[in-house]
N, CA, C and O atoms as CSV, one atom per row, in Angstrom:
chain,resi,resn,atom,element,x,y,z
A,1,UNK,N,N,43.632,-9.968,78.520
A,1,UNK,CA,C,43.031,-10.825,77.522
A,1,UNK,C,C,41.701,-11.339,78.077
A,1,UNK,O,O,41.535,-11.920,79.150
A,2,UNK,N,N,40.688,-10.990,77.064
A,2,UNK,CA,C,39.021,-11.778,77.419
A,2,UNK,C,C,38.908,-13.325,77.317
A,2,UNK,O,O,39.616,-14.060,76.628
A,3,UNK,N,N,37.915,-13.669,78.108
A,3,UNK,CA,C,38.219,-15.206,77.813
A,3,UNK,C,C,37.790,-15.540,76.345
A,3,UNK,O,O,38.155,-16.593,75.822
A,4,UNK,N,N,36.928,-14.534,75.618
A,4,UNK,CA,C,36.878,-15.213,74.194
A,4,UNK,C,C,38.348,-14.851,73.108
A,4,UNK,O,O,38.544,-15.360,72.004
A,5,UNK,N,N,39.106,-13.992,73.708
A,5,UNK,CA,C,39.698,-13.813,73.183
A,5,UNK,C,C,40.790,-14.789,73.189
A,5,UNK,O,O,41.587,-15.056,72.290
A,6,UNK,N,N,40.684,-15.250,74.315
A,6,UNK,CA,C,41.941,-16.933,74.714
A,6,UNK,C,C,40.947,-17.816,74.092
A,6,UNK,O,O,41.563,-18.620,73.392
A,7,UNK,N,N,40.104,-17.954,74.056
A,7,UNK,CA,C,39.725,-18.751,73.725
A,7,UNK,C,C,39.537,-18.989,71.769
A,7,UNK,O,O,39.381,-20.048,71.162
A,8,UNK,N,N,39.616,-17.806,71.306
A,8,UNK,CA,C,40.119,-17.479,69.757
A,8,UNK,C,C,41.420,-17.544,69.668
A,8,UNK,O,O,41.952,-17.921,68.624
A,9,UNK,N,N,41.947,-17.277,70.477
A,9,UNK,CA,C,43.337,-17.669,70.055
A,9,UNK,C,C,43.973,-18.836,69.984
A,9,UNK,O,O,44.942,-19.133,69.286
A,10,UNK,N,N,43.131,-19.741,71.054
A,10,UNK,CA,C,43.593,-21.556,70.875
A,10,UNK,C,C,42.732,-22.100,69.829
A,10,UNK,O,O,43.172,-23.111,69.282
A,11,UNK,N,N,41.574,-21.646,69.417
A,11,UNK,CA,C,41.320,-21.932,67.955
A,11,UNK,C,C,42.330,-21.972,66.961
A,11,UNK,O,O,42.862,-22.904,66.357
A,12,UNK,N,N,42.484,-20.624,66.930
A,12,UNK,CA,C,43.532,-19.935,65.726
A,12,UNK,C,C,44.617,-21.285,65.543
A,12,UNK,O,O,44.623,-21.918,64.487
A,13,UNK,N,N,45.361,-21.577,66.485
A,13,UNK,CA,C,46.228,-22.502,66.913
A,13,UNK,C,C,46.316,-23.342,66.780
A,13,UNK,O,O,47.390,-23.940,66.840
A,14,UNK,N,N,44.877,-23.997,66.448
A,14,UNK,CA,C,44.511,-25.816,66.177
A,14,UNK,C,C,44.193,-25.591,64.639
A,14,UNK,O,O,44.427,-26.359,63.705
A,15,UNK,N,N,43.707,-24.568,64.623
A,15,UNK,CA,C,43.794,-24.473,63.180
A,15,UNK,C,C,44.734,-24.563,61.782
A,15,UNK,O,O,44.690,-25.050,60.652
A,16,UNK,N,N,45.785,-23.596,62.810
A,16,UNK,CA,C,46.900,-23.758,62.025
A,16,UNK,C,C,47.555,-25.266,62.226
A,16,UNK,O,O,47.694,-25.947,61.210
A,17,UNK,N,N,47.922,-25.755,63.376
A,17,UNK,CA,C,48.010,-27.247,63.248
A,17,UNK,C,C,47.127,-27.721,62.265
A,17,UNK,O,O,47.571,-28.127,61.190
A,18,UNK,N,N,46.194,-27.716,62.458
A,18,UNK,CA,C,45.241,-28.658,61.552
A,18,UNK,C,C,45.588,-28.055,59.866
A,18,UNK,O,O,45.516,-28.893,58.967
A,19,UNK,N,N,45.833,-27.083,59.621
A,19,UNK,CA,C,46.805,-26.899,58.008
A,19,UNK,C,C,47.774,-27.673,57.678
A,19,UNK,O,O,47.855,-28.485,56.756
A,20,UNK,N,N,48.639,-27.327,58.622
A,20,UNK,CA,C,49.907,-27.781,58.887
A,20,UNK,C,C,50.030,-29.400,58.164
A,20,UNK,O,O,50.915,-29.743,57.381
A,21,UNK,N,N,48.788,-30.342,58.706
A,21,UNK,CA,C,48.728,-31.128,58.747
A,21,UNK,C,C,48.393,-31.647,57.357
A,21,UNK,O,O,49.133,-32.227,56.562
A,22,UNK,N,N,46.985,-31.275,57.231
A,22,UNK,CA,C,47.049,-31.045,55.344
A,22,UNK,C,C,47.837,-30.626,54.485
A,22,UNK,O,O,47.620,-30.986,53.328
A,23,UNK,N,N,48.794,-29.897,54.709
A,23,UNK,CA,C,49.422,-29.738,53.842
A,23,UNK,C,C,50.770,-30.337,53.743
A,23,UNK,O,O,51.650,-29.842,53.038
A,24,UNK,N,N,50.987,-31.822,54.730
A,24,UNK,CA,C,51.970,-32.440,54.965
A,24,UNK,C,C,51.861,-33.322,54.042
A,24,UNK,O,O,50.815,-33.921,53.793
A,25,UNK,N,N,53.220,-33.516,53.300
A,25,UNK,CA,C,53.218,-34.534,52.133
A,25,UNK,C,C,53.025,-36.139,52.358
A,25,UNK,O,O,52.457,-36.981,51.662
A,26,UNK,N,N,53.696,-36.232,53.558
A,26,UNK,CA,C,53.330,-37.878,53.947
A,26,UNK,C,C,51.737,-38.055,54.584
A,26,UNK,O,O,51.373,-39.229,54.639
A,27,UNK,N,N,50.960,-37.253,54.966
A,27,UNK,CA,C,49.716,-37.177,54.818
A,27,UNK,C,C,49.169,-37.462,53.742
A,27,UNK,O,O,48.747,-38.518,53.271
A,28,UNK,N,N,49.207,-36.482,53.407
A,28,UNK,CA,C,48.275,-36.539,51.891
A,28,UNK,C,C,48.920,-38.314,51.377
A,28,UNK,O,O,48.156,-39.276,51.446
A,29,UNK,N,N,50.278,-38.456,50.927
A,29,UNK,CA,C,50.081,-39.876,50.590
A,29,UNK,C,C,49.803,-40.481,51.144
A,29,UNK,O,O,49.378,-41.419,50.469
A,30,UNK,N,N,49.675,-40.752,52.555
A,30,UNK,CA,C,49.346,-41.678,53.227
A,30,UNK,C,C,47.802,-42.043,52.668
A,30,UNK,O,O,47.474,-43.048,52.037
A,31,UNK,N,N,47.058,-41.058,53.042
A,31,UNK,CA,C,45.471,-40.787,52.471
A,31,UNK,C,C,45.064,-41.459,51.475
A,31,UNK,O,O,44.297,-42.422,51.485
A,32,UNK,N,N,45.571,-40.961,50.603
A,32,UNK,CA,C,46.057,-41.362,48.868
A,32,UNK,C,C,45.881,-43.065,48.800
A,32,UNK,O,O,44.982,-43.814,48.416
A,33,UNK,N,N,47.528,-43.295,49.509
A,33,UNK,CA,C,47.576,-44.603,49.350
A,33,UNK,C,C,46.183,-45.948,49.881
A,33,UNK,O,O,45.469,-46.838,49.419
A,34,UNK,N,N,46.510,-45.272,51.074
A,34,UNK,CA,C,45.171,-46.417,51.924
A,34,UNK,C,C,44.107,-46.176,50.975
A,34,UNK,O,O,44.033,-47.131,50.202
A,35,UNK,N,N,43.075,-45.086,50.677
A,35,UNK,CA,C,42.117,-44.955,50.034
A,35,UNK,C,C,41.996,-45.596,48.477
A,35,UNK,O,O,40.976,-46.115,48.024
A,36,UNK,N,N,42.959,-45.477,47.943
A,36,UNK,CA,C,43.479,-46.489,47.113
A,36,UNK,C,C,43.330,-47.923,46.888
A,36,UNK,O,O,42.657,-48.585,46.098
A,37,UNK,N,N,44.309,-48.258,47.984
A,37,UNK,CA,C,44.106,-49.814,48.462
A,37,UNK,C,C,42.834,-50.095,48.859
A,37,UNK,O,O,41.996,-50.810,48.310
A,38,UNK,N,N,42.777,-49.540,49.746
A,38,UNK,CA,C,40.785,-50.034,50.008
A,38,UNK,C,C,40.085,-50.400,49.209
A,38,UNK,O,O,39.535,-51.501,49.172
A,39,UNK,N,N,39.949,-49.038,48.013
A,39,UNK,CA,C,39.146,-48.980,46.787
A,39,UNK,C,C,39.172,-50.350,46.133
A,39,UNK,O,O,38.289,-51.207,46.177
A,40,UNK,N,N,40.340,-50.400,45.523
A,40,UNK,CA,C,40.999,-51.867,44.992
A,40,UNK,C,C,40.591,-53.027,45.589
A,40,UNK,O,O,39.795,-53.690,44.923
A,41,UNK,N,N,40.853,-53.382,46.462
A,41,UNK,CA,C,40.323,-54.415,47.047
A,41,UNK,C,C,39.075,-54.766,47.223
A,41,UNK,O,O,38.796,-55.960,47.324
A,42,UNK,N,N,37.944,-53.627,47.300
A,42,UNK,CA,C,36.396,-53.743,47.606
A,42,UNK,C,C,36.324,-54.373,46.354
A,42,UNK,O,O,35.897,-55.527,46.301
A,43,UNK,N,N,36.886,-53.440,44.749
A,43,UNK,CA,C,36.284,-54.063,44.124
A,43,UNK,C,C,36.646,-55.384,43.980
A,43,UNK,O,O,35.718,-56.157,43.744
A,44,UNK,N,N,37.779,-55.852,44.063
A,44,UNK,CA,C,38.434,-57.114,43.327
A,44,UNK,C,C,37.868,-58.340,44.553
A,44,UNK,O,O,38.028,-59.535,44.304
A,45,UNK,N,N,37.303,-57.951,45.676
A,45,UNK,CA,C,36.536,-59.141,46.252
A,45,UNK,C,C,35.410,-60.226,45.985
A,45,UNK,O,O,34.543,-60.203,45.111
A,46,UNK,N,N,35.517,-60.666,46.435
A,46,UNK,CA,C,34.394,-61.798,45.632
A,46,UNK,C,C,33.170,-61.538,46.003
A,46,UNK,O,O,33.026,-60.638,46.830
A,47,UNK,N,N,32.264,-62.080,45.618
A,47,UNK,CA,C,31.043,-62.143,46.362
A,47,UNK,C,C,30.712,-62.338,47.621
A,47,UNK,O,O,30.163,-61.651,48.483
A,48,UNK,N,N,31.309,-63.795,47.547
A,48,UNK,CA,C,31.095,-64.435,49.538
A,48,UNK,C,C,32.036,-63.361,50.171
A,48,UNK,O,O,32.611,-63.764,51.182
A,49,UNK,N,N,32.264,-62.312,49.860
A,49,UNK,CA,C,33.610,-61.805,50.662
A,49,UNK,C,C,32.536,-60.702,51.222
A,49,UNK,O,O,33.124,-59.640,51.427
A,50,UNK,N,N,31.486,-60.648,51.456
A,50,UNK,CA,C,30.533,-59.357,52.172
A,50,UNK,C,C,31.323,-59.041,53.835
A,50,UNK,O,O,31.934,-57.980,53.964
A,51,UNK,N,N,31.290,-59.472,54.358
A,51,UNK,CA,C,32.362,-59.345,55.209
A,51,UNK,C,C,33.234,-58.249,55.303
A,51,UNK,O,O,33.214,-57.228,55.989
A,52,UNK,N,N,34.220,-58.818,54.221
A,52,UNK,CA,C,35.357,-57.908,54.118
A,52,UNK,C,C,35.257,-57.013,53.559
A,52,UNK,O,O,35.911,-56.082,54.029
A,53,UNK,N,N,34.402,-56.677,52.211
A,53,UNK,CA,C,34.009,-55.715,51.986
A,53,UNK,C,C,33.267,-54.783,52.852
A,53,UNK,O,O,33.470,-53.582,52.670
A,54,UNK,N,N,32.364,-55.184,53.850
A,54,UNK,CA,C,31.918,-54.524,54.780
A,54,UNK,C,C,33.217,-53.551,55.449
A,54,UNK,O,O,33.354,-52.328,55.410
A,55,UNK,N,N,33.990,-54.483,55.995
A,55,UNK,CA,C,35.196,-53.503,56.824
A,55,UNK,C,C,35.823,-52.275,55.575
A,55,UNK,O,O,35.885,-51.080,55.862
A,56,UNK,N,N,36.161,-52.706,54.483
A,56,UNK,CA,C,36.770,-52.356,53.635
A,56,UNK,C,C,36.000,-50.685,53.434
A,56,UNK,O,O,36.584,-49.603,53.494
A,57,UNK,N,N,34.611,-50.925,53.200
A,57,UNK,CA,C,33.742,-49.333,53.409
A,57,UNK,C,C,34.183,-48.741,54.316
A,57,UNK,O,O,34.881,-47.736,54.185
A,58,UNK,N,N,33.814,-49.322,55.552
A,58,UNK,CA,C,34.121,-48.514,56.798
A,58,UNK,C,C,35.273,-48.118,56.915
A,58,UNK,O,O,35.444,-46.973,57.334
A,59,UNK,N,N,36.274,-48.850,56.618
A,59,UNK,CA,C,37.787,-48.567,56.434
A,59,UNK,C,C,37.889,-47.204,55.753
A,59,UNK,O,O,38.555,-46.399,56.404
A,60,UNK,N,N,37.308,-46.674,54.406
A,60,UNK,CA,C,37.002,-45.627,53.595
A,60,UNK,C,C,36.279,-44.930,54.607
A,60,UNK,O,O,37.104,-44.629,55.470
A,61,UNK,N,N,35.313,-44.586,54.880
A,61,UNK,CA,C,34.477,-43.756,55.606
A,61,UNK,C,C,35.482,-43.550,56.849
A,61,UNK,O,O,35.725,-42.356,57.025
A,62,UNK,N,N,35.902,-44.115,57.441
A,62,UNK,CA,C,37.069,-43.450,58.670
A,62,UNK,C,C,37.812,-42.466,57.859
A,62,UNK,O,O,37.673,-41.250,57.993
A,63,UNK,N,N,38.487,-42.945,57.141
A,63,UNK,CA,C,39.703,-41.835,56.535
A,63,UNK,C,C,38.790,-40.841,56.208
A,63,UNK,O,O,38.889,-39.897,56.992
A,64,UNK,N,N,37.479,-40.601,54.895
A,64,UNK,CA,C,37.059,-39.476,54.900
A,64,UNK,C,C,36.941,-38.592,56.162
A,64,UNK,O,O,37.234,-37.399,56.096
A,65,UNK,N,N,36.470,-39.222,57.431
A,65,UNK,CA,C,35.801,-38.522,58.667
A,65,UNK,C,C,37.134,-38.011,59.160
A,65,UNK,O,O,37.053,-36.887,59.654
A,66,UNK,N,N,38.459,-38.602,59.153
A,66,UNK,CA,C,39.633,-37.826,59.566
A,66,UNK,C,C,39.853,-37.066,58.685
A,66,UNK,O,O,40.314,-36.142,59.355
A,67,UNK,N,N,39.892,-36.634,57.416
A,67,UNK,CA,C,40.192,-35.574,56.952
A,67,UNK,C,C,38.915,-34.511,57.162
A,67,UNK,O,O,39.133,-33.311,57.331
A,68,UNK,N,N,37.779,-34.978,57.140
A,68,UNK,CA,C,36.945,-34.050,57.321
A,68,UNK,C,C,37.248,-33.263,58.385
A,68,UNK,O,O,37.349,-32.053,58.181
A,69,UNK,N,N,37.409,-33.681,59.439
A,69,UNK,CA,C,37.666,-33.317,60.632
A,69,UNK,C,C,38.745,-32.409,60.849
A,69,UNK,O,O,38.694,-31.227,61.187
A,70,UNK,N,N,39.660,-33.085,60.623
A,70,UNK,CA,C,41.177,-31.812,60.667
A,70,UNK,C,C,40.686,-30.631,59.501
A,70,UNK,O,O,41.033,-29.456,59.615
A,71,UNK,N,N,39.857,-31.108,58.408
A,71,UNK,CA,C,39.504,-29.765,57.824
A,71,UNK,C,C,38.817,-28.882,58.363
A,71,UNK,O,O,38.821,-27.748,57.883
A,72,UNK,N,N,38.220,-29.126,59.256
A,72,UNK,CA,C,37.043,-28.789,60.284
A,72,UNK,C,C,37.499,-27.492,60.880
A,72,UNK,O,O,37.065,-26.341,60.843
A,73,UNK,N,N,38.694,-28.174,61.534
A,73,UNK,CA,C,39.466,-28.001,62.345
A,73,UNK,C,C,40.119,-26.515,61.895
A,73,UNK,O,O,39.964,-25.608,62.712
A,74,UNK,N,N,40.846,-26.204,60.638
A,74,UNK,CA,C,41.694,-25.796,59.963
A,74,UNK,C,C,40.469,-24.992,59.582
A,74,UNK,O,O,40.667,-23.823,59.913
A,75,UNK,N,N,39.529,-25.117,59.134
A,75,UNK,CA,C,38.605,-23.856,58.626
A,75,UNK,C,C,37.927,-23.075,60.132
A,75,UNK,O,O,37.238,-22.056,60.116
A,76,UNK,N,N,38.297,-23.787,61.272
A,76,UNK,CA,C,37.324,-23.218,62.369
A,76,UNK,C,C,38.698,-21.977,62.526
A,76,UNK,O,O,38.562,-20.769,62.336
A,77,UNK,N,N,39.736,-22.547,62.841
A,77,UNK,CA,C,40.786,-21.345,62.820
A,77,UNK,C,C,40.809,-20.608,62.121
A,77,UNK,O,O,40.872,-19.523,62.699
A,78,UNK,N,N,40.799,-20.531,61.336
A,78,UNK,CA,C,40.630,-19.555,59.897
A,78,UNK,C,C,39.443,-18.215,60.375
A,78,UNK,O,O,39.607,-16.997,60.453
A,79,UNK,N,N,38.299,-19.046,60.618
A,79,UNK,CA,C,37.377,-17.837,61.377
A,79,UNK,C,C,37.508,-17.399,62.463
A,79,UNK,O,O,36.958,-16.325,62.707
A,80,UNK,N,N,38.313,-18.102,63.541
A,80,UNK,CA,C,38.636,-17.443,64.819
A,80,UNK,C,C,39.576,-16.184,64.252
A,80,UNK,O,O,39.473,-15.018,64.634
A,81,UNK,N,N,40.311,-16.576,63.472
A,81,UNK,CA,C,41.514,-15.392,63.241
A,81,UNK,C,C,40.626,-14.110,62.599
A,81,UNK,O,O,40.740,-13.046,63.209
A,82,UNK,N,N,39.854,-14.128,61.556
A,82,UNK,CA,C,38.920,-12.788,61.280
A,82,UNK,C,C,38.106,-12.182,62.372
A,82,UNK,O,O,37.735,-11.009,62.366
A,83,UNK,N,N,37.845,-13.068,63.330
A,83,UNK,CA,C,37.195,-12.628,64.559
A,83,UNK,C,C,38.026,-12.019,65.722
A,83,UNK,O,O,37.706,-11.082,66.454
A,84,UNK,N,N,39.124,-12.730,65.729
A,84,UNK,CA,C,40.259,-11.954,66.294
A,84,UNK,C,C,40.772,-10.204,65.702
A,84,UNK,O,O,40.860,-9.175,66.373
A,85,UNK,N,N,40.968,-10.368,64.585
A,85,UNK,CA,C,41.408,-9.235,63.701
A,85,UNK,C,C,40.008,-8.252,63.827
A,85,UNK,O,O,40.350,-7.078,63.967
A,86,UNK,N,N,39.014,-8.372,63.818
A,86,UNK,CA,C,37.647,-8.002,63.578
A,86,UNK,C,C,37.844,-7.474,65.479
A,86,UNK,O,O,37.509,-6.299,65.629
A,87,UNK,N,N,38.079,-7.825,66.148
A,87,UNK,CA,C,38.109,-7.388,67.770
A,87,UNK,C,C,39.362,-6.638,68.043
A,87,UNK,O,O,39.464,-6.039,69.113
A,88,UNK,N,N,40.338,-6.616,67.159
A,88,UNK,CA,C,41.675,-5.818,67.632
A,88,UNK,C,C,41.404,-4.411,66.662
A,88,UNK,O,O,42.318,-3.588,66.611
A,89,UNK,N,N,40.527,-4.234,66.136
A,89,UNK,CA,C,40.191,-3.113,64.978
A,89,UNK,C,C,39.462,-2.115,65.672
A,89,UNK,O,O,39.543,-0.894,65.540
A,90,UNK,N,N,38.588,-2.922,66.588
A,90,UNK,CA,C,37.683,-1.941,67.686
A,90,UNK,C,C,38.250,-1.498,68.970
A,90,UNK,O,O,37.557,-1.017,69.866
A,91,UNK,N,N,39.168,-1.621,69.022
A,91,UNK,CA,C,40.296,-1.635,70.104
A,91,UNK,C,C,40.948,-0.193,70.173
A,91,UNK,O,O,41.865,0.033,70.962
């Protein structure tokens, strides 16, 4: 085994974890829910509440950046594996 080839293959691997993960039902609600609640609350704050609304964004923008990420993740495997398949063809 080449080292890119170990090294496509622990892609492949995080990738599929990183599916795995999306496509876990207490994920996704979890997601759901918090993003939800957040939402709700930014709006229903008061004015003087800049503050909390402040956290309340950022609170949102974390969760997007974790799903972005494990999607990241899950699409980088996805191309290690055609690159894998694409190197066992020339073989």
């Amino acid at each position: 085994m080449t080292d890119n080839e170990g090294r496509l293959r622990g892609e492949v691997g995080r990738g599929d974890k990183a599916a795995s993960i999306l496509r876990n039902d207490i994920y996704e609600e979890s997601f759901r829910v918090l993003r939800t609640r957040y939402i709700e609350e930014l709006v229903s704050s008061s004015a003087g509440e800049a503050e909390k609304r402040d956290r309340l964004y950022h609170a949102i923008r974390v969760l997007e950046n974790v799903k972005q990420h494990i999607e990241s993740v899950a699409k980088t495997g996805e191309m290690a594996q055609v690159q894998l398949n694409e190197l066992f063809k020339r073989r």
